[in-house]
ZALO-85482 format. One record per atom (N, C-alpha, C): x, y negated, z; residue in three letters. Coordinates in steps of 0.2 Angstrom, whole numbers, plus 5000, padded with zeros to 4 digits. Each point is the difference from the previous one (the first is absolute). Example, Ala and Ser with C-alpha at 12.3 -4.5 7.8 and 13.67 -1.06 7.14 Angstrom:
2
506650285039Ala;499649945000Ala;500449945000Ala;499849954996Ser;500449945001Ser;499649955003Ser;
***
This chain:
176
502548605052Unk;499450055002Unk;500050064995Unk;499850065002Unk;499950054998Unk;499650024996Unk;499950034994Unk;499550024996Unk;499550065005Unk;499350005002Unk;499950075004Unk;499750044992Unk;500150065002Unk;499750044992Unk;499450015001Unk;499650014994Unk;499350014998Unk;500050055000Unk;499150025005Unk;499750065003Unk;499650014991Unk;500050085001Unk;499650024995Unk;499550065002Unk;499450014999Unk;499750065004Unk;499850044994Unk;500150085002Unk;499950054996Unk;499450045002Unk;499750034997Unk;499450055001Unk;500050054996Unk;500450054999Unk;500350054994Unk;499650085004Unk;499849994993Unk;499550085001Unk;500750044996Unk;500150055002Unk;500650034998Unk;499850075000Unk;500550044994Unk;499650064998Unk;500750024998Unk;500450045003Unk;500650044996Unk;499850064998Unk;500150034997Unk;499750064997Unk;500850055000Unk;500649954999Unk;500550055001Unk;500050035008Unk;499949955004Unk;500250045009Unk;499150015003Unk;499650024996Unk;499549995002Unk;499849955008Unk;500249934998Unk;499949975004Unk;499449945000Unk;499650005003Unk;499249964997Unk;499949955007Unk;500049944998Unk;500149945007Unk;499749944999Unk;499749975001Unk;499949904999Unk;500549965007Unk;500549984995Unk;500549965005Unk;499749925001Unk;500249985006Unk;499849945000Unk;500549965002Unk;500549974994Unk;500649985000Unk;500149925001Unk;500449985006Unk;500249915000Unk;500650014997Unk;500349964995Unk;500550014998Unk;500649905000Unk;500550005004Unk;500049944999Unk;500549974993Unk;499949964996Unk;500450014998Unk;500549944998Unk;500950025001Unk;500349955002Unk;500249954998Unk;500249924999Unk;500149964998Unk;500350024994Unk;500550024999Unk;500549994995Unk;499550084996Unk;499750035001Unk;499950074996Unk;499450004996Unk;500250024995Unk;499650014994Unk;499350064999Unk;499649964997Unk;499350045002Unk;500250064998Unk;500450004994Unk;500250094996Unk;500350025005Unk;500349985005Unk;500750045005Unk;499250015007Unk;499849965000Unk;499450025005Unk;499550044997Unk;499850024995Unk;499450054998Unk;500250054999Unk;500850005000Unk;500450084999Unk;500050025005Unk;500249955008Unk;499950035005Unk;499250035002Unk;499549984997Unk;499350015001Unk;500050104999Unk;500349994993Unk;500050044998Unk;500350065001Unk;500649985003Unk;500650065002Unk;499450035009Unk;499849965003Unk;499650005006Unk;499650054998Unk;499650014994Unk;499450044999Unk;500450074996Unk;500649994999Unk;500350064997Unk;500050055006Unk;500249975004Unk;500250045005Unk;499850005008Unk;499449994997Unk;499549985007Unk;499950065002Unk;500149995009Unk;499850035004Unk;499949975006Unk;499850045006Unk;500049995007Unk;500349935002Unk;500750015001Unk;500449965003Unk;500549944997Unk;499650024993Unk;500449944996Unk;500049935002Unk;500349954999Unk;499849934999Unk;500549954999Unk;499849944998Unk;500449954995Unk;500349975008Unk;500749974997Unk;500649975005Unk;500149945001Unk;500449965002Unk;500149964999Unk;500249964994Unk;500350054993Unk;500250004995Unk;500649964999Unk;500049944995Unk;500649954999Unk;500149965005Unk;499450005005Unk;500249975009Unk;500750045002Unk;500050064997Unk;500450035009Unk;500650064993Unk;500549985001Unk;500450034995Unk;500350075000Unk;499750015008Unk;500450075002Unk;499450054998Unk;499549984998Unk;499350015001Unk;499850044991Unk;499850035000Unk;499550054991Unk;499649955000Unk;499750014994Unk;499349974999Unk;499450035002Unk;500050085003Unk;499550035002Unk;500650045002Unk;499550015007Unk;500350065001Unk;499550065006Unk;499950055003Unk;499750055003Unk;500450035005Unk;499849995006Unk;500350045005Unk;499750075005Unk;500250055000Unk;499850045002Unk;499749995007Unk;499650065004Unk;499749995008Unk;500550025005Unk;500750024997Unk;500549985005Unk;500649945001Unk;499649954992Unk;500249945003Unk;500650004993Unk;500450084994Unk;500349974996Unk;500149984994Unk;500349954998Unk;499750004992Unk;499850044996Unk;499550024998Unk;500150064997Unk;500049994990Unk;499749925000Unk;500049974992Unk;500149944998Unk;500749984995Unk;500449945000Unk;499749974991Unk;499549955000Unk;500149984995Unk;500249944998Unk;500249994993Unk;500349965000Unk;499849964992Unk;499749944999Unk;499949994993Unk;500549964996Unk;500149994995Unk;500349964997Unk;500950034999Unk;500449984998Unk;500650054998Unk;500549985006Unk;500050025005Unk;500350005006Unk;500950034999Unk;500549985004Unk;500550015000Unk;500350085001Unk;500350054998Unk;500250065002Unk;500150005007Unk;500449965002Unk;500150005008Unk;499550005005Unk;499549934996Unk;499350035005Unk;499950075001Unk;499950014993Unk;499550065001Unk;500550065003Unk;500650004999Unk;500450065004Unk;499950005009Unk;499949925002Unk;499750005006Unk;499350025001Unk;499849994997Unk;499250035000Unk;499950095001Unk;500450014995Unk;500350065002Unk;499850035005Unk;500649985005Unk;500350015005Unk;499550005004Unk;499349955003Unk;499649975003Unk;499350034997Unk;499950034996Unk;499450034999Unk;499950074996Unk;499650035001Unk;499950084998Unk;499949994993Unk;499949954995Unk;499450004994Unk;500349924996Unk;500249994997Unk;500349934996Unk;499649994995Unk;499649954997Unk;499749994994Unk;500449934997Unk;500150004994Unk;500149934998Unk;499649994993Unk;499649975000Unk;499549944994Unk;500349974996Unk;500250024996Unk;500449944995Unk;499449964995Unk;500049944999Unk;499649974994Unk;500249954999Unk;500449964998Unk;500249964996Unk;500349994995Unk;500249934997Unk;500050024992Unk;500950024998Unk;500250015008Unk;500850005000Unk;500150085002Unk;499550035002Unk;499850085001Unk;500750034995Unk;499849984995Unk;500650084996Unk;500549975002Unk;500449914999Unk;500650005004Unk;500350055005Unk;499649975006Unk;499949995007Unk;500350125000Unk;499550014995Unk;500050085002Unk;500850014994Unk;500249974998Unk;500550074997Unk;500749955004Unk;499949975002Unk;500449975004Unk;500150045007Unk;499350035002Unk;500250005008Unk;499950094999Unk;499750044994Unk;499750065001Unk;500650075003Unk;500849974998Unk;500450055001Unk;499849985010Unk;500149945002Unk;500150025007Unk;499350035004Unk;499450014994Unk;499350015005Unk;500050074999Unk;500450034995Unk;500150064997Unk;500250045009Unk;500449975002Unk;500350045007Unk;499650015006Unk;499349924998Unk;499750025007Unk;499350034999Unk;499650015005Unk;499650045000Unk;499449945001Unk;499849984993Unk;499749945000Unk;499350034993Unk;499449985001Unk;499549994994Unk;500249954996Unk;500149984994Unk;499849924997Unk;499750044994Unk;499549935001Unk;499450014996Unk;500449944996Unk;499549964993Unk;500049974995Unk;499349954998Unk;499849974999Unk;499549974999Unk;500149954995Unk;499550004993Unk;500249984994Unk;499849915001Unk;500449965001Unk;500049925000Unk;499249984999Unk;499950024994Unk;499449974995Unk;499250035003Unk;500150035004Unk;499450065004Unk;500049985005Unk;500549995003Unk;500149945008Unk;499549914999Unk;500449984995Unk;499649934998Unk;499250014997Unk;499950054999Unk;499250024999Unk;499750015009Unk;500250035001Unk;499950025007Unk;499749925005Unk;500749985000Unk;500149935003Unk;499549964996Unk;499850004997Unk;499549924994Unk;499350035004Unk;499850085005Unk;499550015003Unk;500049945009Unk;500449994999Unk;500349985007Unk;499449935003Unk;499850035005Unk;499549925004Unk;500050025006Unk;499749955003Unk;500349985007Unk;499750085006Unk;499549994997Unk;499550085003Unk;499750024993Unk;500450095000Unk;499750054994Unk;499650045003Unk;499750044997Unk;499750095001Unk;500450014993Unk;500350045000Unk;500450054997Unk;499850075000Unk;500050034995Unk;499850074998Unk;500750034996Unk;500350045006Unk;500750044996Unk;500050075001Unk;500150034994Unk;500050064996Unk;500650025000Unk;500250065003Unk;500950034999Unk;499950064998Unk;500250024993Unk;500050074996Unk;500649994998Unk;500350065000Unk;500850014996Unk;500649945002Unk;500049964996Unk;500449975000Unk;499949904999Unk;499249995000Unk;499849944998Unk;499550005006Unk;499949955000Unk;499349955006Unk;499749954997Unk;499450035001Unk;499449974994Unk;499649955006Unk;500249914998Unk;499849965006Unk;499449974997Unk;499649995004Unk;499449954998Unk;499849955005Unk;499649934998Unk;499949955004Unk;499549974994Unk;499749955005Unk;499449964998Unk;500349974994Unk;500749985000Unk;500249964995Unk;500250044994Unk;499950085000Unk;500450034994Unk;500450075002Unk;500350024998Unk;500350084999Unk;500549994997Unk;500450075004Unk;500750004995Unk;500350065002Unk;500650034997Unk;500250075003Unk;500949995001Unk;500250015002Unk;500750025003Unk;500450065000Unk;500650024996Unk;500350044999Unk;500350005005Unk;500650065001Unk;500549985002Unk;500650074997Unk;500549965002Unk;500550084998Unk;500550015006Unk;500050065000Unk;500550035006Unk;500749984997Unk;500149985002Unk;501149994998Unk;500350035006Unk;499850035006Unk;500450055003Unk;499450035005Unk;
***
């Protein structure tokens, strides 16, 4: 029998200050048997990076041909391919090819590997990766319950999150 994944409900008052974007999401998030709360709040969080219109969460580790977020434009093409966790070059050169806008989230503790390993081949494409400090994720993640209200702050380079259980802030670094 199948593990089915746990629903999580979001109610995130949102305030980017970089893209002057002001919003209260109200987010179902599923999250998947095998996936880690930290690999789940990064997606919460990549979602609110880049919120707009047309965004929304996918299929994810269901569907392999599938982003973890992605946005399609009103003529129907992808216009935004994200992607978290340190995914294969090859993906992302596919992604490429299939979307106007590539993002990839990196956050785990295998991040520096993972990047100096694969940086010459993401050097070629026309890809974001961001960074995300390990130890700032598992703070993030310890907020984690089944239904939050969230309060997330985006200035410069960090996301200042809050919840009934606590607060925390989140770097990140652009590595391309």
């Amino acid at each position: 029998m199948a593990l089915k994944p746990t629903i999580f409900k979001f109610k995130i008052s949102l305030s980017d200050l970089n893209s002057d974007y002001y919003d209260t999401l109200n987010l179902t998030v599923a999250q998947h048997p095998s996936e880690t709360p930290e690999r789940m709040m990064v997606r919460v969080l990549a979602f609110c990076l880049n919120a707009q219109e047309h965004l929304s969460f996918t299929q994810g580790l269901s569907a392999v041909d599938e982003p973890d977020i992605w946005a399609h434009s009103l003529d129907g093409q992808l216009a935004l391919w994200i992607d978290v966790g340190e995914p294969a070059s090859d993906r992302i050169k596919k992604a490429t090819r299939l979307a106007q806008a590539v993002k990839v989230y990196s956050f785990n503790t295998k991040s520096n590997a993972w990047w100096a390993q694969t940086s010459v081949q993401f050097n070629k494409l026309a890809v974001a990766v961001y960074q995300f400090e390990w130890a700032q994720i598992e703070a993030l993640a310890a907020l984690l319950q089944r239904t939050m209200d969230l309060s997330i702050t985006i200035t410069g380079d960090s996301a200042y999150i809050a919840a009934e259980s606590g607060e925390c802030e989140v770097e990140w670094l652009v590595l391309q």
